[in-house]
MARRO-204401 format. One record per residue (C-alpha): x, y, z; residue in three letters; residue number from 1. Coordinates in steps of 0.5 Angstrom, whole numbers, plus 500, padded with zeros to 3 digits. Example, Ala and Ser with C-alpha at 12.3 -4.5 7.8 and 13.67 -1.06 7.14 Angstrom:
BEGIN
x_y_z_type_seq
525_491_516_Ala_1
527_498_514_Ser_2
//
This chain:
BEGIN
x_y_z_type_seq
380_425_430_Unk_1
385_423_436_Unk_2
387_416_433_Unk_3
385_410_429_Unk_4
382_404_433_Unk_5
385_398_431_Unk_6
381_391_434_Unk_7
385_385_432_Unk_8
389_387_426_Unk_9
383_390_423_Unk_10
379_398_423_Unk_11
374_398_427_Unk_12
373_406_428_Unk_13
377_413_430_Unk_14
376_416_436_Unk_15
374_423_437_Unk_16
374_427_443_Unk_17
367_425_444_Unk_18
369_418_444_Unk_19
370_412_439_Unk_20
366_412_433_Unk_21
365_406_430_Unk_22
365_404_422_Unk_23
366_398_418_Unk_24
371_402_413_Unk_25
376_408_415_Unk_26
379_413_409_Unk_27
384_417_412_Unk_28
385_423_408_Unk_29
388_427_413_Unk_30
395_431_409_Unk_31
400_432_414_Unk_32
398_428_420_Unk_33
396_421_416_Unk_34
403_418_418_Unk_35
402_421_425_Unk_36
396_417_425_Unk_37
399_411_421_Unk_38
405_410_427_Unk_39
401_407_432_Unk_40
399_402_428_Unk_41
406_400_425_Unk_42
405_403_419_Unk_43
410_409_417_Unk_44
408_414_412_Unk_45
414_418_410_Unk_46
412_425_409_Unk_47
414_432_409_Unk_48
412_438_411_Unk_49
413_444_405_Unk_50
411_450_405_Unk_51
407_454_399_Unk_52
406_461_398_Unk_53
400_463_394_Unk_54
398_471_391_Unk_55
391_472_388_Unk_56
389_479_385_Unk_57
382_483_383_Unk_58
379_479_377_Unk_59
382_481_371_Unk_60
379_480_364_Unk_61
380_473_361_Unk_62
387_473_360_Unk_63
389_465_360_Unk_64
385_458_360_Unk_65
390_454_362_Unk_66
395_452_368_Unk_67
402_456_367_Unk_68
409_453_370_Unk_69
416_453_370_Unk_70
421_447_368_Unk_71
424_448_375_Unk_72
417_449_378_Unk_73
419_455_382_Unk_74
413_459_380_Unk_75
406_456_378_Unk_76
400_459_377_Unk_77
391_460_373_Unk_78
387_465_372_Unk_79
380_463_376_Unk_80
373_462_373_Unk_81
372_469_376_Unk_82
378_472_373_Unk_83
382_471_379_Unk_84
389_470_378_Unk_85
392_466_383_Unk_86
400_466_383_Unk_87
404_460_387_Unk_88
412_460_389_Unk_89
416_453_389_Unk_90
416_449_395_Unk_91
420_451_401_Unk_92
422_448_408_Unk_93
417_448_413_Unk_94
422_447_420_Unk_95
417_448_424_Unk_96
411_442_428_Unk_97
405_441_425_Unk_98
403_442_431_Unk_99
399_448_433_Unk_100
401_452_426_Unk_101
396_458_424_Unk_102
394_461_419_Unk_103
399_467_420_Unk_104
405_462_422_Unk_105
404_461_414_Unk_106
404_467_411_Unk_107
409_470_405_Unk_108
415_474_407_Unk_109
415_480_403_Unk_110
422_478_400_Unk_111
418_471_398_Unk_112
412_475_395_Unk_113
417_480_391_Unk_114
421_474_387_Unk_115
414_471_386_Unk_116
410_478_383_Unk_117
418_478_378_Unk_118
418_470_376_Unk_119
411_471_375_Unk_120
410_478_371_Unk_121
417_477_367_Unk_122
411_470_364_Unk_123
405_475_365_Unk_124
407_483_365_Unk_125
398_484_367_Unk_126
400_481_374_Unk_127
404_486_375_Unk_128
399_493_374_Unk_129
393_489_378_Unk_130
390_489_385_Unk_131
392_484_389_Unk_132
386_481_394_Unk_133
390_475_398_Unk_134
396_473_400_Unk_135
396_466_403_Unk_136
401_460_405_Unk_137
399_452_405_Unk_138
404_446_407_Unk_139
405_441_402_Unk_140
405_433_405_Unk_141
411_431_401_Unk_142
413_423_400_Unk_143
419_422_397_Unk_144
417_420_390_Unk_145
412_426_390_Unk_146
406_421_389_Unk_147
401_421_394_Unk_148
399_413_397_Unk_149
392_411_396_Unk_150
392_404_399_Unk_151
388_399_404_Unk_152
394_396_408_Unk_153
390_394_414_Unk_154
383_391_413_Unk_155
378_397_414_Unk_156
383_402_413_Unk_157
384_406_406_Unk_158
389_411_406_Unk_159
390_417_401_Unk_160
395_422_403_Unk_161
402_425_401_Unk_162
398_428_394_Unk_163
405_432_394_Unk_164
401_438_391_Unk_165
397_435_386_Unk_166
390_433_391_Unk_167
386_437_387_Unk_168
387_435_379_Unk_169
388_428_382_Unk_170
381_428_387_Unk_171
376_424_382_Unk_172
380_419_381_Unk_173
382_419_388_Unk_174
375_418_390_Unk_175
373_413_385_Unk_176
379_409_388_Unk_177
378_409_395_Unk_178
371_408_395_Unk_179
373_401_392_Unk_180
378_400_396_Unk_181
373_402_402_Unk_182
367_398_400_Unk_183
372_391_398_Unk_184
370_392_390_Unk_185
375_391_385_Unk_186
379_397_384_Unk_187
378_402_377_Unk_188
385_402_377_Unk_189
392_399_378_Unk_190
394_403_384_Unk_191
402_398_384_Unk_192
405_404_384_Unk_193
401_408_390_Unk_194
402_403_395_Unk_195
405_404_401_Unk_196
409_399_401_Unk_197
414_402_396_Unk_198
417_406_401_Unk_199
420_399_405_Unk_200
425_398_398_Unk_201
431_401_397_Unk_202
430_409_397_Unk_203
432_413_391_Unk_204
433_420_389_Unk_205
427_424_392_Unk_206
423_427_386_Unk_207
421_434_385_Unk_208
414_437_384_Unk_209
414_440_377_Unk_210
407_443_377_Unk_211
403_446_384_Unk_212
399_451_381_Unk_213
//
């Protein structure tokens, strides 16, 4: 998708490098590169670009059932239904454009991985003896109150952006909302502090993330 097509104050379509697409509703999920797409149409997404490092070894034997982390949040991490673990730094700075970023851009240094392997071995010493599989990064859309917008600004248009980290524990939910809002039925839930307009006040403190694993 190149842009949002707006007609008279209203959604009608996105356009593509095939050309316009027409449709009655627009959801915008697009992480990073939502407020990016809003601008044009006046709306200002404040998001930030985070970047996480990620360690996932050879299946182990059942070790833990539940999610683990950190009360400074710089260390998180679950063993996969295969027996996978899967370890998770604390947010860093992307100073980079999104434009054009790779895989390979995203990739942990070696530094990053050895405090990562020491953080998470001295919680789960098994971490330390396995196999590692995968290595990887992923960039964070981050608002400044670390909770994502799910919203219907603009007739036609439902934006759903900025899960700060938390889009997968929060993706049921977030459909159930988005398709009422996309097809103008009552929403299942209040959404007051998702809004979009929130972030027209006074801004306060920035909230950190307390869980991204």
């Amino acid at each position: 998708m190149l842009a949002l097509v707006e007609r008279a104050g209203r959604l009608c379509g996105v356009r593509t490098a095939e050309g316009v697409q027409e449709a009655e509703a627009v959801v915008l999920a697009a992480g990073l590169h939502s407020a990016e797409l809003l601008r044009p149409l006046g709306l200002e997404l404040p998001l930030r670009a985070q970047l996480v490092s990620v360690l996932q070894t050879e299946p182990l034997p059942p070790l833990l059932e539940q999610v683990f982390g950190v009360a400074n949040a710089d260390c998180a991490g679950r063993q996969e239904i295969g027996g996978r673990l899967r370890v998770t730094t604390g947010i860093g700075d992307w100073p980079h454009p999104l434009q054009g970023w790779t895989e390979a851009a995203l990739l942990p240094a070696a530094g990053v991985l050895g405090g990562l392997i020491a953080r998470a071995g001295a919680l789960l010493p098994a971490l330390l003896a396995a196999r590692v599989a995968r290595i990887w990064g992923g960039l964070i859309d981050l608002t400044p109150d670390a909770l994502p917008v799910l919203d219907g600004p603009l007739p036609g248009l439902v934006v759903a952006a900025g899960f700060s980290g938390h889009g997968w524990c929060l993706g049921p939910v977030s459909g159930e909302i988005c398709a009422a809002l996309a097809l103008g039925r009552a929403c299942p839930h209040d959404i007051a502090a998702f809004r979009l307009g929130r972030f027209a006040q006074p801004p306060g403190a920035a909230q950190p993330l307390t869980l991204h694993g």
